[in-house]
Residue frames as a rotation matrix with the C-alpha (Angstrom) as fourth column:
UNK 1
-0.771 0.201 -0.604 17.93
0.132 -0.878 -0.461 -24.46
-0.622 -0.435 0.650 16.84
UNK 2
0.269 0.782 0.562 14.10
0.902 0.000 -0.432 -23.95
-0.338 0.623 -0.706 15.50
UNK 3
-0.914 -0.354 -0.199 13.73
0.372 -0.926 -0.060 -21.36
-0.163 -0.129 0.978 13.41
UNK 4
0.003 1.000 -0.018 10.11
0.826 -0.013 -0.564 -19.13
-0.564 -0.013 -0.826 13.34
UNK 5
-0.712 0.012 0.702 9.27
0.554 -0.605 0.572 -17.51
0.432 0.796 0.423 9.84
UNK 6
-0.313 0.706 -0.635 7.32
0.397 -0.510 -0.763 -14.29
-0.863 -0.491 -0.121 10.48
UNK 7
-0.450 0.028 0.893 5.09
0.890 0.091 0.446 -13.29
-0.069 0.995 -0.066 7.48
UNK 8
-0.292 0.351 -0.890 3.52
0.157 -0.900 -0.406 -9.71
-0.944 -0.258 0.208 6.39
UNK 9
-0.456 0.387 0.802 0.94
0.878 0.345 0.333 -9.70
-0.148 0.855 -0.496 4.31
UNK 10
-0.984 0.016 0.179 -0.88
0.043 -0.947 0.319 -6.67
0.175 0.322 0.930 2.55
UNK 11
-0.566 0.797 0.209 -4.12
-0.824 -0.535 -0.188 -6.75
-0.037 -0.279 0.960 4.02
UNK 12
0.260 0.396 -0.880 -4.67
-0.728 0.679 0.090 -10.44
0.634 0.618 0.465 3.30
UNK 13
-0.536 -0.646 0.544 -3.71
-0.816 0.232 -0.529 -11.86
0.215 -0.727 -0.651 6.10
UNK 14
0.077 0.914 0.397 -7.26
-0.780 0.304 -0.548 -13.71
-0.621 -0.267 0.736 6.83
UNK 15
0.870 0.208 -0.447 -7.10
-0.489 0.475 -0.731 -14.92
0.060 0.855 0.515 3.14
UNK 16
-0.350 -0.752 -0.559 -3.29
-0.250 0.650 -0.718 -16.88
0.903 -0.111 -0.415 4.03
UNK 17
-0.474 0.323 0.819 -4.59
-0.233 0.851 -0.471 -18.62
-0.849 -0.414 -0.328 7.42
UNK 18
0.432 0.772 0.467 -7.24
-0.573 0.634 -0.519 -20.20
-0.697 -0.044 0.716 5.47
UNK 19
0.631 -0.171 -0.756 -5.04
-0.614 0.486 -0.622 -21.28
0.474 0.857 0.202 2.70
UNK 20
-0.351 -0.860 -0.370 -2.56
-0.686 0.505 -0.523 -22.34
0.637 0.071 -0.768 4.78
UNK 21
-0.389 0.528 0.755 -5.35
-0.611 0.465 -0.641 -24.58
-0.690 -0.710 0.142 6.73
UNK 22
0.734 0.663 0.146 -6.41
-0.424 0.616 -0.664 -26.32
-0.531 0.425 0.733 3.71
UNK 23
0.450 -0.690 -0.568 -3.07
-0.666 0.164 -0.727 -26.21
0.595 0.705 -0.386 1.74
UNK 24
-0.405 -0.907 -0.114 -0.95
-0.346 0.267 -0.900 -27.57
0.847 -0.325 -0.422 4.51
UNK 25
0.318 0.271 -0.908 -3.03
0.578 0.704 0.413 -28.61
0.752 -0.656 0.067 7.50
UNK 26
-0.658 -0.556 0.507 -2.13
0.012 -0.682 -0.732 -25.88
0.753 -0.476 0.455 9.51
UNK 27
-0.010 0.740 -0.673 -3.69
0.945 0.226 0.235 -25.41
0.326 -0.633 -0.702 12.78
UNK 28
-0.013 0.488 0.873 -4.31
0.431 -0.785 0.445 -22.11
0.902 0.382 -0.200 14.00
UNK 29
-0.477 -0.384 -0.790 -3.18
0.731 0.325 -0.599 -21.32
0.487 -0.864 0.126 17.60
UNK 30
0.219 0.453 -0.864 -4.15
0.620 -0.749 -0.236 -17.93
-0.754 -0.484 -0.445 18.22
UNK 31
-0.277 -0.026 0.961 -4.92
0.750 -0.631 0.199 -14.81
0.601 0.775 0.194 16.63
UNK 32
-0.379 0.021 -0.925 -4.84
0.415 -0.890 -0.191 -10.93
-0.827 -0.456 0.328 17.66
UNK 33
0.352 0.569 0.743 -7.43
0.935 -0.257 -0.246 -9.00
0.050 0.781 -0.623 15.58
UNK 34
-0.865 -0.440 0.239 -6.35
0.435 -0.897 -0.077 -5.40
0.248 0.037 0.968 14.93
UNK 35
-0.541 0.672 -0.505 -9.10
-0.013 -0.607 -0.794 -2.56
-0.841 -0.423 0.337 16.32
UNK 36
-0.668 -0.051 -0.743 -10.07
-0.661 -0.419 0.623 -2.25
-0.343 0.907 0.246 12.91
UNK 37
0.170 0.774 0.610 -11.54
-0.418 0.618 -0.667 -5.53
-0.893 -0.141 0.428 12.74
UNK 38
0.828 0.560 0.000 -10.16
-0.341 0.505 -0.793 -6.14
-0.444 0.657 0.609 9.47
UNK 39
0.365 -0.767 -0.528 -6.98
-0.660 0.187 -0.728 -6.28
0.657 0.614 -0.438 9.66
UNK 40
0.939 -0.014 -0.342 -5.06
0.262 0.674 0.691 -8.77
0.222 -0.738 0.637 12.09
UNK 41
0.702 -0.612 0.365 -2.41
-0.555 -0.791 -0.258 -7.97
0.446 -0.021 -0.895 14.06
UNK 42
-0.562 -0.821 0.103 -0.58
-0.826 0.563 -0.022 -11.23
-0.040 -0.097 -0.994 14.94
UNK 43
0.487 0.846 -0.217 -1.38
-0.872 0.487 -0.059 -14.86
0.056 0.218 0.974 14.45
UNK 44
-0.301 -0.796 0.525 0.47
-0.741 0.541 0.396 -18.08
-0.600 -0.270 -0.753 15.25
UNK 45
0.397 0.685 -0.611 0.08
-0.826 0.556 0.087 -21.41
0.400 0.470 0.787 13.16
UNK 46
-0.311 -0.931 -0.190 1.42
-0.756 0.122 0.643 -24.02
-0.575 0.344 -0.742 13.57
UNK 47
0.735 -0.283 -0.616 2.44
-0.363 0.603 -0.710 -27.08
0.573 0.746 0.340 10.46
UNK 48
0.617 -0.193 -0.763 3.26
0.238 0.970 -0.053 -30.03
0.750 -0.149 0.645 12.01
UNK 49
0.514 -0.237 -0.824 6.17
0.853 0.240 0.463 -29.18
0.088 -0.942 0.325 14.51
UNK 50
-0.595 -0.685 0.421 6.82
0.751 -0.660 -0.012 -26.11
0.286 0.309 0.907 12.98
UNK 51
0.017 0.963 -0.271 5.78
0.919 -0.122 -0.376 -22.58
-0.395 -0.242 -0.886 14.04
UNK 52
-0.756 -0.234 0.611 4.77
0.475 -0.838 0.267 -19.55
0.450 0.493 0.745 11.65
UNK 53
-0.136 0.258 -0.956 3.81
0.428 -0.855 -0.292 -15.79
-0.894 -0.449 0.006 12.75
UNK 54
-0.580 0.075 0.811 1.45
0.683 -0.498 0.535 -13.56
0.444 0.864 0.237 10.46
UNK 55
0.045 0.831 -0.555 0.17
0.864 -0.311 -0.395 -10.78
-0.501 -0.462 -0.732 10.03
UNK 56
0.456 0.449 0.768 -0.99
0.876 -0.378 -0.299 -7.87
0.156 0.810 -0.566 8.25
UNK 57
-0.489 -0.711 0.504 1.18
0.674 -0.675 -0.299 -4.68
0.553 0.194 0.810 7.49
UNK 58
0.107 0.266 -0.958 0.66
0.953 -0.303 0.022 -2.04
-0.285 -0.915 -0.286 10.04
UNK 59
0.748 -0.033 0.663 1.22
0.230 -0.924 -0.306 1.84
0.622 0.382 -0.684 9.93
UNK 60
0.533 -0.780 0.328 4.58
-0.836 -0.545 0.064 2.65
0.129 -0.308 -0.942 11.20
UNK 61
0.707 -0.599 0.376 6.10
0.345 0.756 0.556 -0.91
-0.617 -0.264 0.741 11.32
UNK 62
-0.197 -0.938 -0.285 9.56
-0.551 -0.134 0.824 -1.03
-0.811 0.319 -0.490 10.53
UNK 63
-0.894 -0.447 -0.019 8.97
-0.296 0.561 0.773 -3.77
-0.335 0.697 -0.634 7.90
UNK 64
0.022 0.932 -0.363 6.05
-0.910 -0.132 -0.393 -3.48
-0.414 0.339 0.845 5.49
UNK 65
0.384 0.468 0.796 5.05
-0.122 0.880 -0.459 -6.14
-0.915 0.079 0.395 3.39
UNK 66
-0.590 -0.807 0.029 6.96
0.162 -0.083 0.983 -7.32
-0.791 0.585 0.180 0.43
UNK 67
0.638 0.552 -0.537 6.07
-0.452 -0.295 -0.842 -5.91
-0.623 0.780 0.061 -3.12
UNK 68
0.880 -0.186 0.437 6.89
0.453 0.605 -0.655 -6.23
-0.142 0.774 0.617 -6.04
UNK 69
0.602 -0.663 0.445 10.00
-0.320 -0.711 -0.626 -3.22
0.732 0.234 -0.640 -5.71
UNK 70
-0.109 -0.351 0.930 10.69
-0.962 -0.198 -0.188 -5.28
0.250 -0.915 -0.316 -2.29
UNK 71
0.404 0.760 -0.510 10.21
-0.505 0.650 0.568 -8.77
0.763 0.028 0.646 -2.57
UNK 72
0.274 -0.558 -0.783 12.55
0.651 0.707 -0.276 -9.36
0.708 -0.434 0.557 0.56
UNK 73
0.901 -0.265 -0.345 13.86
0.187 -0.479 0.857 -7.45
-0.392 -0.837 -0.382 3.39
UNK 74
0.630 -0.740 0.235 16.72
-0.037 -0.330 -0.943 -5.54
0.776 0.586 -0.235 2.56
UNK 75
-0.329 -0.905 0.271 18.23
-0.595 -0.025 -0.804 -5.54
0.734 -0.426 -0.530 5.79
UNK 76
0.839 0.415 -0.351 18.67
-0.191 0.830 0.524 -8.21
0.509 -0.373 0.776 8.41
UNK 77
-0.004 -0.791 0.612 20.97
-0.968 -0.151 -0.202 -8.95
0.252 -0.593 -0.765 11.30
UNK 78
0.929 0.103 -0.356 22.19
0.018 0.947 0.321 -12.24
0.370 -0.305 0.878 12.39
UNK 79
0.599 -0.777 0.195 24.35
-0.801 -0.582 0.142 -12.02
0.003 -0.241 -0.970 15.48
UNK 80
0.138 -0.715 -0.686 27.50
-0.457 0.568 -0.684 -13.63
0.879 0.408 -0.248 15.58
UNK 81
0.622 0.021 -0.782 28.14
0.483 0.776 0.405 -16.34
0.616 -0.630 0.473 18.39
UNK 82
-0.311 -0.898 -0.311 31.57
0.888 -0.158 -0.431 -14.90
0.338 -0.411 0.847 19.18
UNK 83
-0.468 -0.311 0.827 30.28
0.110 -0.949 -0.295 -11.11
0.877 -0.047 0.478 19.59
């Protein structure tokens, strides 16, 4: 079963594609610019056979970007097979 990391960045989204295009060879699939123009509001890569989802921290999203009081999601569901 794949699994697909989704990242949230603090306005820096832009500035992690490009690293992860030079660091890692990523390829870029698609991107969704936010109205704003400067922020981005989804983005696919993918690294080698793998695929990662980014994008920059919205207003009202359930799940902001990690800080430094947050460096993780605090809550997370993973259902069970049996339920």
């Amino acid at each position: 079963m794949p699994v697909t990391p989704y990242l949230i960045f603090d306005g820096r989204c832009e500035e992690a594609l490009d690293f992860y295009k030079k660091a890692l060879g990523a390829t870029e699939v698609s991107r969704m610019p936010a109205p704003d123009g400067k922020s981005i509001w989804h983005a696919e890569l993918r690294i080698g056979d793998s695929v990662v989802y980014v994008n920059d921290e919205m207003p009202g999203m359930s799940r902001p970007a990690p800080d430094a009081a947050h460096p993780a999601p605090e809550k997370e569901h993973v259902a069970n097979q049996h339920d």
